[in-house]
VOVODO-831021 format. One record per residue: residue in three letters; x, y, z of N, C-alpha, C in turn. Coordinates in steps of 0.1 Angstrom, whole numbers, padded with zeros to 4 digits, always signed. Last residue first. Layout:
BEGIN
ALAXYZXYZXYZ ...
***
This chain:
BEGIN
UNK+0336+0294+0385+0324+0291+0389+0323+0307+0391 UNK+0354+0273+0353+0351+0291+0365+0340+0290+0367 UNK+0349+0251+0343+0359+0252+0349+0361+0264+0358 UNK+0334+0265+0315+0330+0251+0325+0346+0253+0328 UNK+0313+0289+0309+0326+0287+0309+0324+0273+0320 UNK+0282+0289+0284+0289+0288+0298+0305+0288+0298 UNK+0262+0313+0266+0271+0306+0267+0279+0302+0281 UNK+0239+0327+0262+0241+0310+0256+0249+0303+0254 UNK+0239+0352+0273+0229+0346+0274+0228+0330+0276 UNK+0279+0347+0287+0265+0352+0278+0253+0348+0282 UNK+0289+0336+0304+0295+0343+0299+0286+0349+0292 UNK+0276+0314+0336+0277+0321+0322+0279+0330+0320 UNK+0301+0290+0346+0294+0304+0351+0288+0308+0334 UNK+0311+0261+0365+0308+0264+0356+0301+0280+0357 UNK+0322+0233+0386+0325+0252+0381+0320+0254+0372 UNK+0297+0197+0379+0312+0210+0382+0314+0223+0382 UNK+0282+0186+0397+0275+0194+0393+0294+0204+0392 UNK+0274+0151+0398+0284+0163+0408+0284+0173+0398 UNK+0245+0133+0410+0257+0134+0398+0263+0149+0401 UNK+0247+0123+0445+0238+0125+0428+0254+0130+0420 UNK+0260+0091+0454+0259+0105+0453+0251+0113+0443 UNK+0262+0062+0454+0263+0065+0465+0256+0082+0466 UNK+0246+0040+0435+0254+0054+0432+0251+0063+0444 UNK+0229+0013+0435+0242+0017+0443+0251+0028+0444 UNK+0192+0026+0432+0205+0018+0430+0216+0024+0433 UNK+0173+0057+0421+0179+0041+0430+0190+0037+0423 UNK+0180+0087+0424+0169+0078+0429+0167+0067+0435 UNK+0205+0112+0422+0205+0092+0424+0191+0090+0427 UNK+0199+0136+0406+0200+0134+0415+0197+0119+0414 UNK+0197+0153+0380+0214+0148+0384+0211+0139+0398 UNK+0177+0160+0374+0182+0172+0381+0198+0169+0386 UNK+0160+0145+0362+0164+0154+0353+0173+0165+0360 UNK+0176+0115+0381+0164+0122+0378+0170+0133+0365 UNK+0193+0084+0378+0192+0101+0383+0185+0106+0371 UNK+0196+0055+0389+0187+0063+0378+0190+0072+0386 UNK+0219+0020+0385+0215+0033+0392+0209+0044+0382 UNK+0229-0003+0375+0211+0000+0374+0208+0011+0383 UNK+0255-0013+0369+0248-0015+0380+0235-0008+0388 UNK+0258-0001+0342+0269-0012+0348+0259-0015+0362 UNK+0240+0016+0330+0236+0002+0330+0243-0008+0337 UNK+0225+0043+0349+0237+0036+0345+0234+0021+0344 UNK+0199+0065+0332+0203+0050+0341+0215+0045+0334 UNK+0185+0093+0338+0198+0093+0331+0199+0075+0339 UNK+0156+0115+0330+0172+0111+0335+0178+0104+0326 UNK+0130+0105+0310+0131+0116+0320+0146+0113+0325 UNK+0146+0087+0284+0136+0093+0290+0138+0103+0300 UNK+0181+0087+0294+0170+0075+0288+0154+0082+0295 UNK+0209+0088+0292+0199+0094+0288+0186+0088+0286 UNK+0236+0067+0305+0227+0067+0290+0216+0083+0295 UNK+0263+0070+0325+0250+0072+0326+0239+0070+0307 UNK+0296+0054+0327+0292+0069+0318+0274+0060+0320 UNK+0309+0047+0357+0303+0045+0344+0301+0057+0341 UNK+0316+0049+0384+0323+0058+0369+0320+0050+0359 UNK+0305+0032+0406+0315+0030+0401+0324+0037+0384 UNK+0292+0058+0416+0292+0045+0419+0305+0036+0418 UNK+0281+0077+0398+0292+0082+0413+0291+0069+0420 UNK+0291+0081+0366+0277+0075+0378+0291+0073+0390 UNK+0290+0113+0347+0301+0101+0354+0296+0094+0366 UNK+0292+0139+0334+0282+0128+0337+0292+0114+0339 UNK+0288+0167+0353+0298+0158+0353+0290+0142+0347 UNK+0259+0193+0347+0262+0179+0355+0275+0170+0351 UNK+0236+0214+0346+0253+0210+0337+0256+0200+0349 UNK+0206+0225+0334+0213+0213+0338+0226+0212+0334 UNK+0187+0253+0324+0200+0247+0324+0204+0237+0334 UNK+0166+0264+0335+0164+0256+0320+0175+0250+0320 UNK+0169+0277+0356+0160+0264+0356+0165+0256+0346 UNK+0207+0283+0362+0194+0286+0353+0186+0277+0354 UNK+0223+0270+0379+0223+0284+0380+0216+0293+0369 UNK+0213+0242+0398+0210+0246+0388+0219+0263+0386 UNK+0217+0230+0420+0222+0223+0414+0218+0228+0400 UNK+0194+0247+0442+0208+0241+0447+0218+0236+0436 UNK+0169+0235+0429+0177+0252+0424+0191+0256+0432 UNK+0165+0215+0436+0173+0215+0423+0175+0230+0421 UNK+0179+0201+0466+0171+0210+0459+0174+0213+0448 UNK+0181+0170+0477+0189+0183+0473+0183+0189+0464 UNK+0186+0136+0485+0178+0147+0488+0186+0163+0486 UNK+0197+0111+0479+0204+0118+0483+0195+0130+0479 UNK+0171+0093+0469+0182+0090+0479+0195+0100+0486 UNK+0160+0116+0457+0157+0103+0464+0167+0104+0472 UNK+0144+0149+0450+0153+0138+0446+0148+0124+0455 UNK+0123+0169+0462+0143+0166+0467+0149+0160+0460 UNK+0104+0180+0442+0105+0175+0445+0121+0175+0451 UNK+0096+0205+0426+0089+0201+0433+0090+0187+0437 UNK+0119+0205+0405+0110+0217+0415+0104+0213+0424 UNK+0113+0191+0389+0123+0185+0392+0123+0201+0406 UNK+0083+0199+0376+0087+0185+0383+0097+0186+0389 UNK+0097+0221+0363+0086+0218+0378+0086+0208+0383 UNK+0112+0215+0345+0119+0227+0355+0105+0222+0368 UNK+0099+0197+0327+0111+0189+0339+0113+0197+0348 UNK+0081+0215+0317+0073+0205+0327+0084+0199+0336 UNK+0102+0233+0304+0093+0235+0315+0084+0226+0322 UNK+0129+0214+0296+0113+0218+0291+0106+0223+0304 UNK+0165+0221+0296+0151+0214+0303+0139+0223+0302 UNK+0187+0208+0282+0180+0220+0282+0168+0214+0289 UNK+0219+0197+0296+0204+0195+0296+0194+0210+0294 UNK+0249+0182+0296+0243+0202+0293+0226+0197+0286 UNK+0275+0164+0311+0259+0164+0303+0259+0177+0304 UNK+0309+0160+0303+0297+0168+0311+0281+0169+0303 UNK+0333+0135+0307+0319+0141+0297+0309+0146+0308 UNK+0364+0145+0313+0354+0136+0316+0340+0141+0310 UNK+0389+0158+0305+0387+0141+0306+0373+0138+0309 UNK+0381+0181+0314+0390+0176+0319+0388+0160+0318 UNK+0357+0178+0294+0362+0191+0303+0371+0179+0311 UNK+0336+0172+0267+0347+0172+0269+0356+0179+0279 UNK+0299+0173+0262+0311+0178+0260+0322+0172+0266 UNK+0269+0167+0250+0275+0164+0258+0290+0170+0255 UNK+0236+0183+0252+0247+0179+0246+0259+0174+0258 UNK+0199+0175+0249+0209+0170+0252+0222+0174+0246 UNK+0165+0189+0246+0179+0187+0239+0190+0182+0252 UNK+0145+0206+0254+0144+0190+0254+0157+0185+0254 UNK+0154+0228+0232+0147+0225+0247+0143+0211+0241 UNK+0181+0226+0216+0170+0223+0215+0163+0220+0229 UNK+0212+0235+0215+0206+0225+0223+0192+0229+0221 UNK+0227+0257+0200+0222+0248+0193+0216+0233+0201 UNK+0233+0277+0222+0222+0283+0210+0220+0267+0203 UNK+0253+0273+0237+0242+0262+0243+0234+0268+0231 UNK+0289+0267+0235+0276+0276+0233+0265+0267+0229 UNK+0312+0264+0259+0303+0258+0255+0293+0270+0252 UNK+0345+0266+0269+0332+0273+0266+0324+0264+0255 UNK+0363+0252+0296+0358+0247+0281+0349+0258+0281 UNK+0395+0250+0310+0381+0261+0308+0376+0255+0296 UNK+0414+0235+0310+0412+0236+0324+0397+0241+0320 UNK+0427+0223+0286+0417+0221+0285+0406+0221+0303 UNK+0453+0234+0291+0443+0241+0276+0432+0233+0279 UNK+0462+0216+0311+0460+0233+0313+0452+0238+0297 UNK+0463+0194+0296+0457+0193+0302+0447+0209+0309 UNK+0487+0197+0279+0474+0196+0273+0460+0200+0283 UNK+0508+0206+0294+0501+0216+0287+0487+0216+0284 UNK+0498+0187+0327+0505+0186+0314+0500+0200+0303 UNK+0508+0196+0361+0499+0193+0351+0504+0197+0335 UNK+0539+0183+0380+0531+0197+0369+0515+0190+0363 UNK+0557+0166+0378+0544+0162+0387+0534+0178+0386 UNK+0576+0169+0368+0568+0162+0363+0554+0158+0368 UNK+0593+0180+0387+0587+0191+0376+0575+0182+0369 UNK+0603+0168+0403+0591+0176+0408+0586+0184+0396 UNK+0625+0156+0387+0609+0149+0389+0600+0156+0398 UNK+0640+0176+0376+0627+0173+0369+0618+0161+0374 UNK+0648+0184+0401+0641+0195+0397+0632+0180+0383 UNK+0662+0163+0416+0648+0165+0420+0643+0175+0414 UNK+0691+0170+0407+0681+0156+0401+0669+0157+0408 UNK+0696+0191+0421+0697+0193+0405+0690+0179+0398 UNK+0696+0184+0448+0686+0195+0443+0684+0195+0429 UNK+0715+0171+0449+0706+0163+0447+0689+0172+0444 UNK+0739+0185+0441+0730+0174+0433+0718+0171+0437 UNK+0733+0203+0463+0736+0207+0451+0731+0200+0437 UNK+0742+0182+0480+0728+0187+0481+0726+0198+0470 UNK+0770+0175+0475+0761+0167+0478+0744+0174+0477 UNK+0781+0201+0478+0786+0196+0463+0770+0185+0464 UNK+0780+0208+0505+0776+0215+0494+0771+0211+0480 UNK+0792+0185+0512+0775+0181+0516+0771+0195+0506 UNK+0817+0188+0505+0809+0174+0503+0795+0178+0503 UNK+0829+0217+0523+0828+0214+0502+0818+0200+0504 UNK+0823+0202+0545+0813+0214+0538+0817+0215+0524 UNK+0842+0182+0543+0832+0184+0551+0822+0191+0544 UNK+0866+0196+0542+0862+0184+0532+0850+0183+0533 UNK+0869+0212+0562+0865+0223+0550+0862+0208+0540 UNK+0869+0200+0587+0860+0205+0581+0856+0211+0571 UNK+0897+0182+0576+0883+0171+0572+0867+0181+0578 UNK+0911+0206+0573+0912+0201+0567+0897+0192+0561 UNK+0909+0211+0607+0905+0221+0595+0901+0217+0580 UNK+0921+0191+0613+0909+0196+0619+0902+0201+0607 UNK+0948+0186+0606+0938+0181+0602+0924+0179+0603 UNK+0960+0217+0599+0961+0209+0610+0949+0195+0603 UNK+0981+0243+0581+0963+0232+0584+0968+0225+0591 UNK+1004+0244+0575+0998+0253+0586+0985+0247+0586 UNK+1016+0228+0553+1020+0221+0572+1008+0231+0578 UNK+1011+0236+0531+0998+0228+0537+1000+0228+0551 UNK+1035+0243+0521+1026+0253+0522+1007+0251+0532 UNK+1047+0223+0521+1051+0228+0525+1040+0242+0531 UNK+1042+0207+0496+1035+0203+0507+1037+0213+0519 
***
């Protein structure tokens, strides 16, 4: 004990002091690494940030539908009579130019998910009517009637080819 008399008790409960809050924030740094780590997006998720999509087997007129982050994206070949009609008009209720919502006439790529309440939309003739609450978007994605506050949201997408898109890079 002898060797301790030269501390005083000052010293003592400061060096207890900072050894504690070191040792203390140490931990607690060491148990917040995996729950900030968890809050990462999941592998699966990151492999499915970019979808490529090859449009050679959509048939003008044609419909496909795909898989991009959980949610189904419509890919509409559109016939020359829809590229004018949907040309020659705003939409309805939420007014917007279809060459605003297009990066080819012939191509429609639209999130299909009704901006209402997230139903999935049917296909039905010219557009698209959600049956959970009877809202219709045009061949351009855009709400005409009923309670779908937005037209249909048009995600990143760029083409890679003639007939092919990247969905997730705009």
């Amino acid at each position: 004990m002898a060797e301790y008399d030269d501390l005083d008790d000052t010293g003592r409960r400061d060096f207890l002091l900072k050894v504690t809050t070191v040792v203390t924030g140490a931990g607690a740094v060491a148990a917040s690494i995996p729950f900030v780590a968890s809050m990462n997006p999941s592998a699966e998720l990151l492999a499915k940030a970019n979808t490529e999509v090859d449009l050679s087997d959509i048939p003008v007129g044609g419909m496909h539908t795909v898989a991009w982050q959980g949610k189904p994206i419509f890919i509409l070949h559109r016939t020359p009579e829809s590229i004018k009609a949907m040309e020659a008009t705003n939409g309805g209720l939420k007014p917007e130019q279809d060459s605003d919502r297009v990066k080819k006439p012939e191509w429609l790529v639209v999130i299909g998910v009704c901006t209402h309440m997230g139903c999935v939309p049917n296909k039905e003739g010219p557009g698209w009517t959600c049956h959970c609450h009877g809202s219709q978007y045009d061949d351009s994605g855009r709400v005409l009637r009923g309670p779908a506050p937005n037209n249909l949201e048009v995600p990143p997408y760029r083409f890679i080819a003639d007939n092919k898109i990247m969905i997730g890079q705009a």
